[in-house]
C-alpha positions as CSV (number, residue, x, y, z in Angstrom):
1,X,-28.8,72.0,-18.8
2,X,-29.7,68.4,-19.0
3,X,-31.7,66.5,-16.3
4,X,-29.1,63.2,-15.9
5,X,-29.9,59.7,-13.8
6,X,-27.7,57.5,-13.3
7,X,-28.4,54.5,-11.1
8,X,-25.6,53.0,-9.1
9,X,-24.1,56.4,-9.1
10,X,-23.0,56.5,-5.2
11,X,-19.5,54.6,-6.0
12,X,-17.0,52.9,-8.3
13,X,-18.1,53.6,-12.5
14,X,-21.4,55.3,-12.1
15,X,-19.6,57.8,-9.4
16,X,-17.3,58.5,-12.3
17,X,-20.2,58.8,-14.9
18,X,-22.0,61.1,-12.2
19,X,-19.1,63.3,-12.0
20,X,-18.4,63.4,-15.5
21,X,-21.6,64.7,-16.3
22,X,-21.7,67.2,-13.5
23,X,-18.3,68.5,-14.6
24,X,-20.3,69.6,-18.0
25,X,-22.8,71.6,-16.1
26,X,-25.7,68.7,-16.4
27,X,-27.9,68.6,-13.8
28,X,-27.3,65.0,-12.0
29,X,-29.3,62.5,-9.8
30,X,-27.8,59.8,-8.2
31,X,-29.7,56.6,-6.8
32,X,-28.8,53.7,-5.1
33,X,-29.6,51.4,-2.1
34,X,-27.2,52.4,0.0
35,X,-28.0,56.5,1.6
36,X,-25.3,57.1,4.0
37,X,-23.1,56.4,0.4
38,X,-25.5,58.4,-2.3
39,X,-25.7,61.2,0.1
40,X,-21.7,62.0,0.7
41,X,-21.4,61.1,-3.0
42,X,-24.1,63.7,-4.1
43,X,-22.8,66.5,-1.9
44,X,-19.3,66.0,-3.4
45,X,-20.9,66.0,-6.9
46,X,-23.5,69.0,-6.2
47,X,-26.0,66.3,-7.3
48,X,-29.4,65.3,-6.6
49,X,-30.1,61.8,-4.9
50,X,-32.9,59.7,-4.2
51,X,-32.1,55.9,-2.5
52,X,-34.0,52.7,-3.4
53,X,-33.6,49.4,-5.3
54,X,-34.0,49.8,-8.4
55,X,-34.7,45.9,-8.9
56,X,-37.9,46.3,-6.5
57,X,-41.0,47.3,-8.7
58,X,-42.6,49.2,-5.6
59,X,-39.1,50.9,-4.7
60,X,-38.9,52.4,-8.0
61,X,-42.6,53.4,-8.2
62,X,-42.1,54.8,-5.3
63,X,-39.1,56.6,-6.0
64,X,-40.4,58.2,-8.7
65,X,-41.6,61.5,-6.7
66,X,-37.9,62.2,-6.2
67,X,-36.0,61.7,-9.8
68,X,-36.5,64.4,-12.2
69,X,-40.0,65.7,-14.3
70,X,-37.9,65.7,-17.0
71,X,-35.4,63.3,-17.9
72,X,-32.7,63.6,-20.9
73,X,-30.2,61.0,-20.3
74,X,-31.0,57.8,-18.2
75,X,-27.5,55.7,-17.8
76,X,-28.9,52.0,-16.2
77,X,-25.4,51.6,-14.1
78,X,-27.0,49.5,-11.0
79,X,-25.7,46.1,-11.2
80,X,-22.5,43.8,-10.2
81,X,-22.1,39.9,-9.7
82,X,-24.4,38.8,-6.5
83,X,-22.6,35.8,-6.9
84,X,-19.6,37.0,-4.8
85,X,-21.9,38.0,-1.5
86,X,-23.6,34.2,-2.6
87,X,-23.0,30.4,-1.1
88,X,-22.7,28.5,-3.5
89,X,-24.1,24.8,-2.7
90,X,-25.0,23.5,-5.7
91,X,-28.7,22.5,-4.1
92,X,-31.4,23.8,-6.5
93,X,-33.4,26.3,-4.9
94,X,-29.4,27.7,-4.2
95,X,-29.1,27.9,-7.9
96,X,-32.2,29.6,-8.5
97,X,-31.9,31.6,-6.3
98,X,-28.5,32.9,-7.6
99,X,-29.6,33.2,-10.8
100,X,-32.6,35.0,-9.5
101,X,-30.7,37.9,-8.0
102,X,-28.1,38.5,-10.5
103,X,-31.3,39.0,-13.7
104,X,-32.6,40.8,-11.0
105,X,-30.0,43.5,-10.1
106,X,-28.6,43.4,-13.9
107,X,-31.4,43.0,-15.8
108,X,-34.5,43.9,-13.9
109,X,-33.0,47.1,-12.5
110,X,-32.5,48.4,-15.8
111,X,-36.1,47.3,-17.2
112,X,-37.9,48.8,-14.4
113,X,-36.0,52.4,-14.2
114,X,-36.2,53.1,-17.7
115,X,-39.7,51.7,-18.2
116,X,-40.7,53.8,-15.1
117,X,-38.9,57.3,-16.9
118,X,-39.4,56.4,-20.6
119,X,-42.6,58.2,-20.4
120,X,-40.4,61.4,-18.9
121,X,-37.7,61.5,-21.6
122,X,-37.6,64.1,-23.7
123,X,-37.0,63.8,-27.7
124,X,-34.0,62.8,-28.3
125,X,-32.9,61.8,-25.1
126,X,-30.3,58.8,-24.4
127,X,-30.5,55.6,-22.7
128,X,-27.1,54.2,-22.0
129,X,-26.9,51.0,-19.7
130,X,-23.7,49.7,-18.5
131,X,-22.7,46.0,-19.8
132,X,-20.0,43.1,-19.2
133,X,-17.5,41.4,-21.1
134,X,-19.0,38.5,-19.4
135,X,-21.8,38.8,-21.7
136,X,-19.4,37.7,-24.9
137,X,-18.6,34.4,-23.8
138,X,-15.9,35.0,-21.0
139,X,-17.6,33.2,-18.3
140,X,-19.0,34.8,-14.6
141,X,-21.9,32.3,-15.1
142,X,-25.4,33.7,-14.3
143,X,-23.4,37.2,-14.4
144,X,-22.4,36.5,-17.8
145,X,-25.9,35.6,-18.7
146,X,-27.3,38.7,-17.2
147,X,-25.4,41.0,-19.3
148,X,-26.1,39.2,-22.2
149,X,-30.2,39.4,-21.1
150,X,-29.3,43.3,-21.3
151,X,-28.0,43.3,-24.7
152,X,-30.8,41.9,-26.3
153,X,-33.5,43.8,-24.2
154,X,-31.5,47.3,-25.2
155,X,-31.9,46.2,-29.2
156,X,-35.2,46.0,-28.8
157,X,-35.2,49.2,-26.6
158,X,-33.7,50.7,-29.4
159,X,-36.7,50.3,-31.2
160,X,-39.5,51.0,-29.1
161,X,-38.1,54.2,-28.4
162,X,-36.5,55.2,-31.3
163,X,-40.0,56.8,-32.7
164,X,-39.4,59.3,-30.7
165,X,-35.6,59.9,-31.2
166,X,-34.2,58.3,-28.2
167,X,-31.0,56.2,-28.6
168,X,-30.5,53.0,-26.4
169,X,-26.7,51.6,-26.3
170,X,-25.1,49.2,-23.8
171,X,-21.6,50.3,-22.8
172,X,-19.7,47.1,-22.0
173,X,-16.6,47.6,-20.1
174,X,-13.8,44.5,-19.6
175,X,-11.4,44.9,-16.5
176,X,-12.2,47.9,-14.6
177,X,-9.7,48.9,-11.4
178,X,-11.1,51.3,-8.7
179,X,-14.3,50.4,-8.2
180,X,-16.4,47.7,-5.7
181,X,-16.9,45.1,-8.1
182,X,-14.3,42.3,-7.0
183,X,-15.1,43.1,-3.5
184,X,-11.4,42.9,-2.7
185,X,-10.8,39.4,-4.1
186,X,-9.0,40.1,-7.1
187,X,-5.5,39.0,-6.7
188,X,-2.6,40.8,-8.2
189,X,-2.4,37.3,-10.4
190,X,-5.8,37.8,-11.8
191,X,-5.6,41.4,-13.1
192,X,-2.2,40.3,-14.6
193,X,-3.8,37.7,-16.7
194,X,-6.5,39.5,-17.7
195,X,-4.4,42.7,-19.0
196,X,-2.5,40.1,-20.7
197,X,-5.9,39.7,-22.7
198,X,-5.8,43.4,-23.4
199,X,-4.0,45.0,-26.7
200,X,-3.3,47.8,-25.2
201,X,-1.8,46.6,-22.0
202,X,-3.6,47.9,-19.1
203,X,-6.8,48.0,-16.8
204,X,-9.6,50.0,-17.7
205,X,-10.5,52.9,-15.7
206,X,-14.1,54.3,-14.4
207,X,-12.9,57.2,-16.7
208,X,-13.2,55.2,-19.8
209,X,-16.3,53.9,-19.5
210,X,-17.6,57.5,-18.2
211,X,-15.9,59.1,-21.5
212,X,-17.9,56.8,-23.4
213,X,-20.9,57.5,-21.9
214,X,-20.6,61.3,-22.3
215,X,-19.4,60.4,-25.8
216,X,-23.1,58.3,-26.8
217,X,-24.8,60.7,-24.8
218,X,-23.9,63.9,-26.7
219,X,-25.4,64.9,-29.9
220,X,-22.5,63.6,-32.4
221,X,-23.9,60.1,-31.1
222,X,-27.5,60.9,-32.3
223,X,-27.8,57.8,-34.8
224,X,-25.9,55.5,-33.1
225,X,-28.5,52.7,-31.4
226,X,-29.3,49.2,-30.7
227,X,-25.6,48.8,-30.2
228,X,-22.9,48.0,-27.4
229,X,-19.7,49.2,-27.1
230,X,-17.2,47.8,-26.1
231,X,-14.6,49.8,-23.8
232,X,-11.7,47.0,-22.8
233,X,-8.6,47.5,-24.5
234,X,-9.4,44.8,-27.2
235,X,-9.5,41.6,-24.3
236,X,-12.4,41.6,-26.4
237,X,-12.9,42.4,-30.3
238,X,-16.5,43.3,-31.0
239,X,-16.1,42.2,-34.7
């Protein structure tokens, strides 16, 4: 039985990496900043939970007592655009501040969980972080940027840890319906033109980026690294 993490996992696409997992008999722990929400979530998975942020350096190091000895797959799920919850002035210290929270709950939270539990992955263990399409040039701003910050951090994650057999690959998911990310603001015109984008003609689900997940997690995914994947019916070709 492996020891799972996966941040962000109270709602929306981790929920469904969480469960995904837990339906193969891995042993799961949720976290998030939200408890009333990681705590119903975990009892419906049978999981483990432990809240903090994972973009506060003291909230993870002091987290760490409650997230497994052992850990075999970390998935870095924690993130979405704070530019939503966000005024947008245009004075300066607005701006940086803006751009401040979105590295921070996109980038920073990845850098800091995995650097906190590299030392407590096992050989061979997987480090899957969960990407954008913003990050290829689509826009979302300081989101966009973000994403692309965790692409290149991952490739060289990918090489610090691959010493010691542990893949790192970012998962990059397009349009995905079902979750919290558009805070309810996505009109019925804006998923229409962004499926129009799509090859395949529809939305994503939290399924298909949890299938891929499982997929770079499992042992048939062993020298696959440094890469991103891209799960969005072709709205982007990663070519």
């Amino acid at each position: 039985m492996r020891e799972v993490v996966v941040t962000g996992g109270g709602t929306g696409i981790g929920y469904a990496i969480a469960a995904a997992f837990a339906a193969l008999g891995d042993h799961v722990t949720i976290t998030g900043r939200r408890e009333q929400v990681l705590k119903e979530a975990a009892a419906r998975l049978r999981a483990s939970w432990t809240p903090f942020n994972a973009a506060s350096p003291v909230a993870v190091k002091e987290a760490l007592s409650g997230l497994p000895e052992r850990v075999d797959v970390l998935v870095n799920n924690a993130g979405g655009n704070t530019n939503l919850d966000r005024r947008q002035s245009g004075e300066l210290m607005d701006v940086a501040e803006a751009w401040w929270a979105n590295l921070n709950a996109n980038l920073m939270s990845a850098v800091l969980v995995t650097t906190a539990l590299a030392p407590r992955m096992r050989e061979g263990g997987r480090v899957v972080s969960i990407g954008s399409i913003a990050a290829r040039g689509t826009g979302s701003g300081s989101y966009g940027a973000a994403k692309a910050a965790l692409e290149s951090w991952s490739a060289d994650l990918a090489a610090e840890l691959g010493p010691r057999g542990i893949t790192a690959n970012v998962v990059s998911p397009g349009l995905v319906l079902d979750t919290e990310f558009f805070r309810g603001r996505l009109t019925d015109d804006g998923i229409r033109a962004r499926v129009e984008n799509t090859r395949n003609g529809r939305p994503g689900t939290p399924a298909d980026v949890a299938d891929t997940v499982l997929f770079l997690a499992s042992e048939g995914a062993r020298h696959i690294t440094g890469q991103v994947v891209h799960v969005n019916g072709g709205a982007y070709l990663g070519r």
